[in-house]
N, C-alpha and C positions, 0 to 999 in steps of 0.2 A: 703969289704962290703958283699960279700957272703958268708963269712967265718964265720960272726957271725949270722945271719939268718940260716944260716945252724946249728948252735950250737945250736941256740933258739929254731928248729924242733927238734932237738935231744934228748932236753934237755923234751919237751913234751912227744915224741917219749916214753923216759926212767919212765916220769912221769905214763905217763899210761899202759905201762909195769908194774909196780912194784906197782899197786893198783888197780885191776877191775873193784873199783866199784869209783874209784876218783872223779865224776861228783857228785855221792849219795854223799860221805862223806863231799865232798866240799859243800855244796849245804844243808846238816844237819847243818854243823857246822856255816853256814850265818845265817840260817835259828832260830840256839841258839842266835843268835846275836838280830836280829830283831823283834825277837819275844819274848824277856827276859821283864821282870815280871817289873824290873827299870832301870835305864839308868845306875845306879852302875853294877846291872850285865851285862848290854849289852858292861858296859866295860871291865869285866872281861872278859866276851866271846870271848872277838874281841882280849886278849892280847894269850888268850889261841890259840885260830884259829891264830895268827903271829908266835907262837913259833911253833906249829904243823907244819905248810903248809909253812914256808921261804922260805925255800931250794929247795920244788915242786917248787912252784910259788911264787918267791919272787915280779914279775910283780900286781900281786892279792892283794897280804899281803901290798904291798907300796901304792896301789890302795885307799883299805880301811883304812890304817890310812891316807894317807890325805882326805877321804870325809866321816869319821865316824861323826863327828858332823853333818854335813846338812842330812848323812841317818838317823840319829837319831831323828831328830827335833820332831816327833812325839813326844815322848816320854815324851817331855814335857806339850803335854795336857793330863790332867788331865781324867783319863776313867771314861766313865757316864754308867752303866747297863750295864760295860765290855768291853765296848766297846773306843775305841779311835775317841774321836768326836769336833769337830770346838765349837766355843760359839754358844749357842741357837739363834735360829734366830724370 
């Protein structure tokens, strides 16, 4: 039991060792996701952001592909003046 908790710090440990700024990067590349233009690109973002970041955090990457549709739902309404908005009320 300790042994792989301990792997799992370590494995953070090495994560943020070998990138300074891995919060930024992580955190731009969601950020490409949620914020793309259609939900085609916000799928290509998300396949790009799995192949980048598996190996950091494969905890992450398995995260978001199981709940990319329900973060995406937005995406489905339609933008009024730019905006992402509910039906008029």
């Amino acid at each position: 039991m300790g042994n792989s908790a301990l792997s799992g710090t370590c494995a953070k440990k090495r994560a943020h060792q070998g990138s300074p700024n891995l919060k930024k990067d992580v955190a731009d590349d969601l950020r490409s996701i949620f914020y793309a233009s259609s939900r085609k690109k916000a799928d290509e973002f998300a396949v790009t952001f799995a192949a980048k970041w598996e190996k950091e955090l494969p905890s992450a990457t398995k995260c978001l592909a199981n709940s990319l549709d329900a973060c995406l739902t937005s995406t489905l309404i339609p933008k009024r003046n730019g905006y992402r908005s509910g039906p008029p009320i």
